[in-house]
N, C-alpha and C positions, 0 to 999 in steps of 0.2 A: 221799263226794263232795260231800254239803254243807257239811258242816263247815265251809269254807277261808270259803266265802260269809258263812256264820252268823257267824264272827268276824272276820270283814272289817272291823268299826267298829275292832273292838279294837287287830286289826293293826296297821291304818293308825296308831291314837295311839302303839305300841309302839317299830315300826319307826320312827315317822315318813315313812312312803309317802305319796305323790301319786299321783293317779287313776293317771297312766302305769306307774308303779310297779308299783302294785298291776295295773294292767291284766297286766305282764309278768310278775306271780308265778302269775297265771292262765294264762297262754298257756304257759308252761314246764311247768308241773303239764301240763294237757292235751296239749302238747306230748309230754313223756313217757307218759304217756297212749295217746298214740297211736301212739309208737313200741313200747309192751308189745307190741301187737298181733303186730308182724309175730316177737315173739321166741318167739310160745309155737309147741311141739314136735308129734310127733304125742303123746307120754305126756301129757295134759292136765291128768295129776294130777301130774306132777313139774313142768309149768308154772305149776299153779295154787300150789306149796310154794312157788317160787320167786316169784312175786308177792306173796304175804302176807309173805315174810322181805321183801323188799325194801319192801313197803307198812309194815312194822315200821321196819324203819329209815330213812325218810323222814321219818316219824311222830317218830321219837326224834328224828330231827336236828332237824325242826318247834319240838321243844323248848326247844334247847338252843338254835337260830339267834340271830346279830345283825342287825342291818336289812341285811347283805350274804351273807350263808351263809343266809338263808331261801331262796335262789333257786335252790339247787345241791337244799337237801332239799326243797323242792317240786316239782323236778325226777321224785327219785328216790320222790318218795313217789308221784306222777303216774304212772311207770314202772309199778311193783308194782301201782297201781291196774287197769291198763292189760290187764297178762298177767293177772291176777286176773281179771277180768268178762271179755276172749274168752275164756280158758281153761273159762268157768264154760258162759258161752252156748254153744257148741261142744259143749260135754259136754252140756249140754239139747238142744242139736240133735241129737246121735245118737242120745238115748236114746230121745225123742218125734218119730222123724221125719216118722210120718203126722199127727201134726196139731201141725207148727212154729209157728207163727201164735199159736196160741191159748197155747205152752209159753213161749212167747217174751214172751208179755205176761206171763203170770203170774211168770216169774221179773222182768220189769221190775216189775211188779205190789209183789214183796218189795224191791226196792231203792227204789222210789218210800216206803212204808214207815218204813223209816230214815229214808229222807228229810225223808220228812214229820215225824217226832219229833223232827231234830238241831234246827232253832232254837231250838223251848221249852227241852229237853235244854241245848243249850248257852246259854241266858240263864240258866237257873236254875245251871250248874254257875257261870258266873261271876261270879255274887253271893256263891260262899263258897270259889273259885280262879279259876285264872289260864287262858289259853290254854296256858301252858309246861304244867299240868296233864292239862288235856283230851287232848293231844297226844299226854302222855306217856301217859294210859292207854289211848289207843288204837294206841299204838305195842306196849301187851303186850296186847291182845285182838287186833291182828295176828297176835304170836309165838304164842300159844296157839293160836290154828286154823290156823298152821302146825305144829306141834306136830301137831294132829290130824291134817291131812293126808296126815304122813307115816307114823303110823299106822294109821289106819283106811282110809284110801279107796283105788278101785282102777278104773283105768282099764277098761271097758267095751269087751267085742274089735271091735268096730267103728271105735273111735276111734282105734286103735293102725296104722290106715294111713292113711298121708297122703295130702289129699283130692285134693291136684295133684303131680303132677311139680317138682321143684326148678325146674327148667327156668322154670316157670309163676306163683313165686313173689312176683314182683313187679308181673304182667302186670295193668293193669284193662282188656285187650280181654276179657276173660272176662265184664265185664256191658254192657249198654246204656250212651251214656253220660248220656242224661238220668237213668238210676237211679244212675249213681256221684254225679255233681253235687249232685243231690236229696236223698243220705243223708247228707251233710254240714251241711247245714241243721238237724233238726231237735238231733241232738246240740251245733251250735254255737247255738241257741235257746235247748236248753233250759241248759247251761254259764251262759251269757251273763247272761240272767235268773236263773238261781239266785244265780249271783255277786255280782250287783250288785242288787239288788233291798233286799237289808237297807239298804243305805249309801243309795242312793234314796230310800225311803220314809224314813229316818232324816232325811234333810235337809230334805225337802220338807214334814214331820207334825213331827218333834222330837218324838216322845212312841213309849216305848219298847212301850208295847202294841200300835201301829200297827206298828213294825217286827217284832215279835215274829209280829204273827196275817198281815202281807203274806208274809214265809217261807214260814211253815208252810201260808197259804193254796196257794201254788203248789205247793209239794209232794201238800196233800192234792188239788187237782184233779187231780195227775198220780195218785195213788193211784187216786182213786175212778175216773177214765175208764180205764186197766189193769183193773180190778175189774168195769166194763161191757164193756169188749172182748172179755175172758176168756170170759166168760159168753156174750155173742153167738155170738163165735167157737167157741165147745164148742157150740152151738147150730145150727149152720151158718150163719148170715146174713151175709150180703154182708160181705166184707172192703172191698171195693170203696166202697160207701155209709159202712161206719166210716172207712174212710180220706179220702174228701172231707168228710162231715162235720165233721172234727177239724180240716182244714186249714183250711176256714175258720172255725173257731172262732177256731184259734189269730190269726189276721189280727186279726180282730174284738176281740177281747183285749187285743191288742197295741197296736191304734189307741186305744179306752179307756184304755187304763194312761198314755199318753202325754198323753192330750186332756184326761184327768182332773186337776183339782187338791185335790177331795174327795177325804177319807179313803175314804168308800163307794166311789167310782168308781174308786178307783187298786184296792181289794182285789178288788172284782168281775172289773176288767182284768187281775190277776194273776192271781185264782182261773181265769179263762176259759182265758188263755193254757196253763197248767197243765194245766188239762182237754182244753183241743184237742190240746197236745203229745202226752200220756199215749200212746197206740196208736199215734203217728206210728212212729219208731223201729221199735219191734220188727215190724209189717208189711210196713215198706221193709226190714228185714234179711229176712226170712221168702223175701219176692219174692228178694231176691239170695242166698239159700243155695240157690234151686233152681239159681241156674245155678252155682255153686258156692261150696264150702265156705273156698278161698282167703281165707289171713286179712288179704288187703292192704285187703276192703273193710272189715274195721273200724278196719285204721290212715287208711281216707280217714275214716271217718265219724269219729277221732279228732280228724285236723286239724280240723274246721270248731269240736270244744270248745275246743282250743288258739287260734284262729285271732278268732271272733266275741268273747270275755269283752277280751282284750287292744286289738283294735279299739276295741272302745267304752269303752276307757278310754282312748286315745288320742284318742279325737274328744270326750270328757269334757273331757280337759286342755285340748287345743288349744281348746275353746270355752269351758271353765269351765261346762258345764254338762252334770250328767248326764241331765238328761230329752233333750236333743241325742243324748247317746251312745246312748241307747235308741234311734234310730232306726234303728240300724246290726241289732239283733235283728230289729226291725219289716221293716226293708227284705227284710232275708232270711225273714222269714215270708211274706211277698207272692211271692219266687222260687218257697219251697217248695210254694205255693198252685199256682203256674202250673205249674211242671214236673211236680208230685203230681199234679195233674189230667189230663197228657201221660201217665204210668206207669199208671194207675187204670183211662183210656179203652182204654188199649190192651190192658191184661189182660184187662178185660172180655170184650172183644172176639174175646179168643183170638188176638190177632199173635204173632208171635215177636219179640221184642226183640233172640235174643241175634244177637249180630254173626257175621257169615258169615266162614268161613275161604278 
């Protein structure tokens, strides 16, 4: 999922993309993304086959693209990403369902991870290949863990009835709607900033060790706050207190990153952001898997990845300047803040959220 970000300099010289461009090779990836969601089945393991082949061949088309065919396989490679991670989280939800929270960070926990490795990972592979490279080999470490899939793994009898009625499939009266709104946020935050962050700090610094450790900074604060939540949360302590805490990190973060034009100030603002985000996500999913398991809420919480990276590179173009387009994440960090603290007080408190029939 960082990848696209990490070679974002590259692309752009490749293709020849403008901010808008590239903004809309983001918004179709997550776009697809987020329409995985509503494809995966009750078998979570013939979903999850089905995503890694299609995330395999996204990956290859990625390859092989001209500056017009990048947009159909970042598409499909979006897609496969998409049933891949619900199919995944799902399956961690059945398995661990008395303590969702804390399973739910740790598998973000392992994806934050990867994450954190791809920028160094991917500078150092293209000092001695290409993007067509990178692409292609991750197009056959796709096919190979599908390969595995369809050998080894095996749906969980839990998982093998569907959690809602067809009927209920596309319904979001199923959650609150300040928690539908609000989950949309942190995954189009955290997209947005991944995305665009290399290409930021590249213009603004010119020196490729600045863009290399702002990366990897935001992934490792996403790492390490996953790594404290887990911990917390296997501990019992307030989800409630982790969850305001983060939100306003992330503001806090955001406002830095933007306000800074030092090197130090711009990594600190990305490290923080990073950090705050970590726990957001998988808490606000945790709260809406109790009121159910229906996969429309991670096709909404798709759009906002789809929806925020492409914005701010619209508001990039139209102004010629990406520290502007940044304010399009920030603005939505400030939503996340207000409505997070609405979802937070009210759990507390033991209301009921969900909507009356």
């Amino acid at each position: 999922m960082a990848l696209p970000g990490s070679v974002l300099p590259t692309l752009l010289a490749q293709w020849s993309l403008a901010d808008r461009q590239a903004g809309l090779l983001f918004f179709l990836g997550w776009l697809g993304s987020s329409l995985g969601a509503l494809v995966v089945r009750a078998s979570k393991v013939r979903s999850l086959a089905l995503g890694t082949l299609l995330a395999a061949l996204g990956a290859f088309g990625m390859a092989l693209s001209s500056r017009w065919s990048c947009f159909l396989s970042m598409a499909i490679f979006g897609l496969g990403l998409g049933i891949t991670m619900t199919s995944t989280s799902l399956l961690q939800s059945a398995r661990n369902a008395e303590r969702r929270g804390a399973e739910l960070n740790r598998l973000n926990l392992v994806w934050a991870l990867g994450a954190c490795i791809c920028p160094t990972l991917a500078e150092h592979s293209l000092r001695v290949a290409s993007a067509r490279v990178i692409f292609s080999s991750l197009g056959l470490f796709f096919a190979l863990v599908c390969l595995w899939i369809l050998a080894f793994e095996r749906d969980p009898a839990n998982s093998l009835v569907a959690p809602e009625r067809s009927a209920n499939k596309w319904s979001l009266t199923l959650w609150p709607l300040s928690l539908v709104i609000v989950i949309l946020l942190p995954t189009g935050i955290e997209s947005s900033m991944g995305g665009w962050i290399a290409a930021y700090v590249q213009r603004t610094q010119q020196t490729i060790v600045t863009t290399v450790t702002a990366g990897s900074g935001f992934w490792v604060g996403l790492m390490l706050s996953r790594t404290f939540a887990s911990t917390i949360l296997l501990v019992r302590r307030s989800e409630r207190l982790v969850l305001i805490q983060s939100l306003c990190t992330v503001v806090a973060g955001a406002l830095l990153l933007i306000a800074s034009k030092a090197s130090v100030g711009i990594l600190i603002g990305v490290f923080m952001v990073g950090f705050g985000l970590g726990p957001v996500y998988p808490l606000l999913l945790a709260i809406a898997l109790e009121y159910s398991e229906n996969t429309a809420i991670f096709f909404v919480a798709g759009l906002g990845s789809a929806f925020f990276p492409w914005l701010t590179g619209v508001v990039s173009s139209s102004v010629s300047s990406l520290r502007i387009g940044l304010i399009v994440p920030l603005a939505a960090s400030v939503l996340m803040l207000a409505l997070g603290l609405r979802v937070a007080m009210l759990t507390a408190k033991g209301v009921s959220m969900r909507p009356q029939s």
